[in-house]
N, C-alpha and C positions, 0 to 999 in steps of 0.2 A: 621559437619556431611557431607560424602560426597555424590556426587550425587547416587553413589550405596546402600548406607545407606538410602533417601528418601523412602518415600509410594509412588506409583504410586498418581493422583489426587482423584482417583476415588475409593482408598480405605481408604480417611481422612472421618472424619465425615462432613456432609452438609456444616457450618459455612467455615471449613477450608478446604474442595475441592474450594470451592468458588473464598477463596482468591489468592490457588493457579493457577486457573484457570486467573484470571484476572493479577496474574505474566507471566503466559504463555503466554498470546494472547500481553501483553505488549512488552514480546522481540520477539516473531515473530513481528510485527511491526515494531518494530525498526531494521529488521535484514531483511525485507521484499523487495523486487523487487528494485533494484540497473539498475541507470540510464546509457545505454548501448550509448547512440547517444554518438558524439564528431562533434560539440561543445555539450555539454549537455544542457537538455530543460531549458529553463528559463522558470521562472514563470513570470505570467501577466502581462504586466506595463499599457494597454491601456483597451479602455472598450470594455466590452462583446459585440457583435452581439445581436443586441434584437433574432434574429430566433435562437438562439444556448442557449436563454433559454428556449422557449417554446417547439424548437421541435430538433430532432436530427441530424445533417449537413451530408450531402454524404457522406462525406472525412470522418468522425469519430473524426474530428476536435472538442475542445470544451466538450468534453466528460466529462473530468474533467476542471471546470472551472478557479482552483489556477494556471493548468498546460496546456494551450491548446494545443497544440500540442502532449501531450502525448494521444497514442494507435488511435491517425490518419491515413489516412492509408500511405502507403512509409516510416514509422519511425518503428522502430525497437523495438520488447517489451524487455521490463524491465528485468533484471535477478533474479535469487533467492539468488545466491552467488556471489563475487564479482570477478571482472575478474581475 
């Protein structure tokens, strides 16, 4: 079947808009904000700052804790599509 062939999501019965909903948010995810820095961000190797989990640091450092440095400020947001 091809993709012009499909129902929208929204015109399946409940059970299966559902499942096609959680195929959808699945590949936006995986198709989601493409890392623009060079070098690009590593993830974490030391520990957390005890104040960067109770409260939110100046910089925007720590935001997300697998990726610190991501959406700090001076670093560059993320893309939608790939360069």
């Amino acid at each position: 079947m091809s993709q012009k062939d499909q129902k929208e999501w929204y015109d399946l019965p409940r059970p299966a808009a559902m499942l096609r909903l959680v195929e959808i948010r699945n590949e936006l995810r995986k198709k989601n904000l493409f890392d623009t820095e060079d070098p690009p961000h590593s993830k974490r190797t030391g520990a957390v700052p005890a104040e960067a989990i109770s409260q939110r640091t100046f910089d925007g450092s720590y935001n997300d804790l697998s990726c610190p440095m991501m959406g700090a400020a001076g670093t560059r947001f993320g893309r939608n599509i790939p360069l």
